[in-house]
N, C-alpha and C positions, 0 to 999 in steps of 0.2 A: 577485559579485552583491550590490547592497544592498538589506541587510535594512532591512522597512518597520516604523516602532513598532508596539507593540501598538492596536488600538483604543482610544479614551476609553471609559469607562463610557456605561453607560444610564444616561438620568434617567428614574427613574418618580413620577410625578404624584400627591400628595395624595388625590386623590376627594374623594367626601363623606364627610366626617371619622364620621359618624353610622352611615354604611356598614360593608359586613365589608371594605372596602379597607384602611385602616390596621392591620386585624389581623391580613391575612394580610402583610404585609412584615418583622416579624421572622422567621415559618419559612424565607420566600422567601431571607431571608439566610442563614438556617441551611442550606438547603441547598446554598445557589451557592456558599460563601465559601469551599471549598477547589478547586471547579474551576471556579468562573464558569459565566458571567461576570460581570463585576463591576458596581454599581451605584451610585449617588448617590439619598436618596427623597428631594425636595422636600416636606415637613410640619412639622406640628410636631412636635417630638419627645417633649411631655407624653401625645401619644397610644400609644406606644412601652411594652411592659411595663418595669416600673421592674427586673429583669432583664439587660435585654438590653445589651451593652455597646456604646456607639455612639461618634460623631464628630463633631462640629460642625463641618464643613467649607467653607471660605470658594469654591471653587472646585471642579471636578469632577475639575483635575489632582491634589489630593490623597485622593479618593476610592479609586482604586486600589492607594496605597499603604499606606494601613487596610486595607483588604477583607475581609483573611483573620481581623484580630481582632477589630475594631468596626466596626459597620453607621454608614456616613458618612450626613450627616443635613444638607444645606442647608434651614437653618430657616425657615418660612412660619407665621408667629403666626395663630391665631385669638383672634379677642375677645372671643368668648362660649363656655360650658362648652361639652362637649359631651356628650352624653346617646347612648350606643349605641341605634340602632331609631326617633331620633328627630330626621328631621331638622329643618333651621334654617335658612331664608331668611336669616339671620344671618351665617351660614357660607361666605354665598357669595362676598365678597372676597378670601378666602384661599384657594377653591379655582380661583378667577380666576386670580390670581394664580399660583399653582402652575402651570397649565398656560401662563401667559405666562411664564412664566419657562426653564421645560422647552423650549418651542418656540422661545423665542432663544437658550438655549445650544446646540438642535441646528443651526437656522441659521448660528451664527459658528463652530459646529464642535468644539465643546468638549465635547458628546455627540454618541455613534454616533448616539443614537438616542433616542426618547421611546417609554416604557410609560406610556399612562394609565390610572390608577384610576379605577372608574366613577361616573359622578355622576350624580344627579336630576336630570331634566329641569324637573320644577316646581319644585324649588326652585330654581332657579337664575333661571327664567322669574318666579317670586316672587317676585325680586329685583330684575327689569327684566331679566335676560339678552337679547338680542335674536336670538338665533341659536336654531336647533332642536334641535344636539348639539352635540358633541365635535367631529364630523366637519366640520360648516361654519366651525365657529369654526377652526379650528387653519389650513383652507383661507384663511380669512379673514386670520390673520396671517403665513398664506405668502406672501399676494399671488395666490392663484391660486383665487381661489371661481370655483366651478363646474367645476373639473378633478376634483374629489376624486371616489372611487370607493372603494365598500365590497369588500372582500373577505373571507370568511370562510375558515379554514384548520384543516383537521385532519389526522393522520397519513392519513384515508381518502380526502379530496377537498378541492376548492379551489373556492367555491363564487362568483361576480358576480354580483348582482343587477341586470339594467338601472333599473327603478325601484325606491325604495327605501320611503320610509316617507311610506306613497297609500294610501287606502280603495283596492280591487281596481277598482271601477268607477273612479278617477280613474287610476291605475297604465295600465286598459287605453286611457282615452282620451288619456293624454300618451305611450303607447308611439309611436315613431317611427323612421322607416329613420336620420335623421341622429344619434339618439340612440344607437340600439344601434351604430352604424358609431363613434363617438366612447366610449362604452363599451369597444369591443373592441380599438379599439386601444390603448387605455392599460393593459389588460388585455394585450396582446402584450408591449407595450417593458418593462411591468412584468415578465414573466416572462425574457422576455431580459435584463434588467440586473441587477433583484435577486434573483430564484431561478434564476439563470446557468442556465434550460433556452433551449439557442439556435434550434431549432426548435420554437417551443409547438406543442400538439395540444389546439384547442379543442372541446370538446362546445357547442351551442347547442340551445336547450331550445326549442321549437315553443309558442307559446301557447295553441293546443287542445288537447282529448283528439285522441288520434292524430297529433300534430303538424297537424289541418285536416282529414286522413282525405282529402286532393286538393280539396278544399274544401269537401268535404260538411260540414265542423263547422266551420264557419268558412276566412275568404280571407286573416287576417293573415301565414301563416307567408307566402304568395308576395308577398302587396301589399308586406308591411313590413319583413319579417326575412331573405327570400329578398335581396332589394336590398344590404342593408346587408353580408350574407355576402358577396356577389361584388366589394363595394369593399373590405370585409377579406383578400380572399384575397391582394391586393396587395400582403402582406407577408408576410415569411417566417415562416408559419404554415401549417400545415395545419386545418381547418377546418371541421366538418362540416354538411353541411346542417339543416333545422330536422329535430330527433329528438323523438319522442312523448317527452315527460318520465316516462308511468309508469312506463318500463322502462328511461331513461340510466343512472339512478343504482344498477344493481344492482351486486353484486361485479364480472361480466363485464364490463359495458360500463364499467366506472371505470378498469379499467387500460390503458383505449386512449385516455384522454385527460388532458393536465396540468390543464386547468382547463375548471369547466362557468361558458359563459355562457348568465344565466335571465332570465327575460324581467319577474319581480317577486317582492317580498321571499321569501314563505313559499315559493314554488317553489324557490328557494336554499336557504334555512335551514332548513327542515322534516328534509330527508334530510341537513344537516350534522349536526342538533344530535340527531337520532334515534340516529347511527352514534356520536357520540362528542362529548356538549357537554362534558365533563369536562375535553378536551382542546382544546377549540377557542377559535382566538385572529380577533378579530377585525384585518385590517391594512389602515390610508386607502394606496390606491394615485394617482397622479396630484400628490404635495406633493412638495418639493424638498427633504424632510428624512423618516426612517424613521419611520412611528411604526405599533406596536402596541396591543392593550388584550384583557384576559381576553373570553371571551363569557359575562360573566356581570356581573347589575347589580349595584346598589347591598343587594340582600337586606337591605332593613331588618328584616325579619322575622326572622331568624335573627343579626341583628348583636351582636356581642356577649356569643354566646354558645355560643363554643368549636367550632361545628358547621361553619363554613365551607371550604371544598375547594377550596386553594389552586393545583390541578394547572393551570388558565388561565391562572394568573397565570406559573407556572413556564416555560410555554411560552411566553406571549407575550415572556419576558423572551431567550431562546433563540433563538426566532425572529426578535427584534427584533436582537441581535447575527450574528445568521448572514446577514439580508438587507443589515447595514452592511457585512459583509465582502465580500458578493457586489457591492455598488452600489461599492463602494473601486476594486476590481479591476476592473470595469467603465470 
């Protein structure tokens, strides 16, 4: 039988240099670098405790071979200081840059996978950015805007949002039967290719109290969500009708399904990051390359200043190597 190489390293992405992102990726090393898995950080390296023993590496094939004694370090200059707590419309070339650079080496295959560090939305918007996040831009250099799909992940649930980031009143007037029917199913193939479960078991979350209560509190669960569930069934999934949300997400009703689809943002994220944001990794489902990111921002607030809870980042880096092995084998 032939044995297959080990995977390439993660690249994880820069952030906003001003952020708690560049301070937590030395412990992030400290911790992986006898069992992995292994990384490449795209930054610059002046942001780095003078400490820490690292690697200037031209490529991500020699990233693995350092691992265990120096943190490999693919350099991304910044041209202006940078100030912990403060950021800099300045800054934002390099952190461009970092994530273009991360998303063509997963593309030609030279990383499993991409970890991003979190950035400002206005700063980067300050600078002309033209995209809303992370998540449109990286879609945008897949070639495939408009597939992309948020997922949130913790050891207790696995959380879809059909809409994402919408005042509630615009979330409820763009919800639609073709919408959640193309949400769920890249929510299915996702779960069958890269978390290898081959029969998902989806929860779907009613958009009323009472999921409609039969329509007495509203007609979206039959008009809109009822429809789009019966064109999903059409894949090997099992798949529940619309369920009152007060009560999906308790301990009971979580271990009868792999993933909740919800109908807008905080109905998702509320009962993720309740049970466990410490741990929770956000990952774009629908891109033709893996990528992860902590669920947690930029905390200028606390940057800086020794206080940052690196445990997102740990996972997203785990997570983001487990789902390349799942999509390999695939």
């Amino acid at each position: 039988m032939t044995t297959r190489p080990p995977l390439p390293p993660i690249a994880i992405t820069m952030g906003d240099p001003a952020g708690i992102g560049p301070e937590l990726i030395a412990p992030l090393w400290r911790s992986l670098r006898q069992s992995g898995p292994g990384f490449v950080w795209l930054g610059d390296p002046r942001l780095l405790p003078a400490d820490v023993p690292r690697e200037i590496v031209e490529s991500p094939d020699e990233a693995l071979a350092c691992f265990a004694a120096r943190l490999p370090v693919m350099p991304v200059t910044l041209q202006e200081r940078v100030e912990a707590g403060r950021p800099d419309p300045r800054h934002a070339p390099a952190i461009i840059a970092s994530i273009e650079r991360a998303t063509r080496l997963a593309r030609e295959g030279n990383v499993a996978a991409i970890v991003t560090s979190p950035i400002s939305k206005h700063v980067l918007k300050d600078a002309g950015f033209d995209f809303p996040g992370h998540t449109e831009y990286l879609a945008h250099l897949c070639d495939v805007s408009g597939a992309e799909v948020m997922m949130l992940v913790s050891p207790h649930l696995r959380v879809v949002p059909v809409t994402i980031h919408l005042s509630l009143r615009d979330a409820i007037a763009q919800l639609n039967t073709q919408l959640i029917e193309k949400i769920g199913a890249t929510l299915i193939n996702s779960l069958q290719r890269d978390f290898n479960i081959k029969t998902p078991r989806i929860a779907v979350a009613g958009l009323n109290p009472h999921a409609g209560e039969v329509g007495y509190m509203g007609d979206e669960e039959a008009r809109i969500i009822a429809p789009a569930i019966t064109a999903l069934r059409r894949f090997d999934a099992e798949i529940t009708d619309p369920l009152p949300p007060d009560t999906m997400f308790t301990p009971q009703m979580r271990g009868t399904y792999d993933a909740a689809l919800c109908m807008y943002h905080d109905q998702a994220l509320i009962p993720l990051k309740t049970l466990d944001m410490a741990h929770g990794v956000n990952v774009t489902l629908g891109l033709p390359i893996i990528r992860t990111s902590p669920d947690h921002g930029t905390a200028f607030d606390i940057a800086g200043r020794g206080m940052a809870d690196g445990s997102s980042l740990v996972e997203a880096v785990r997570l983001a190597h487990k789902l390349a092995a799942h999509r390999r084998r695939a």
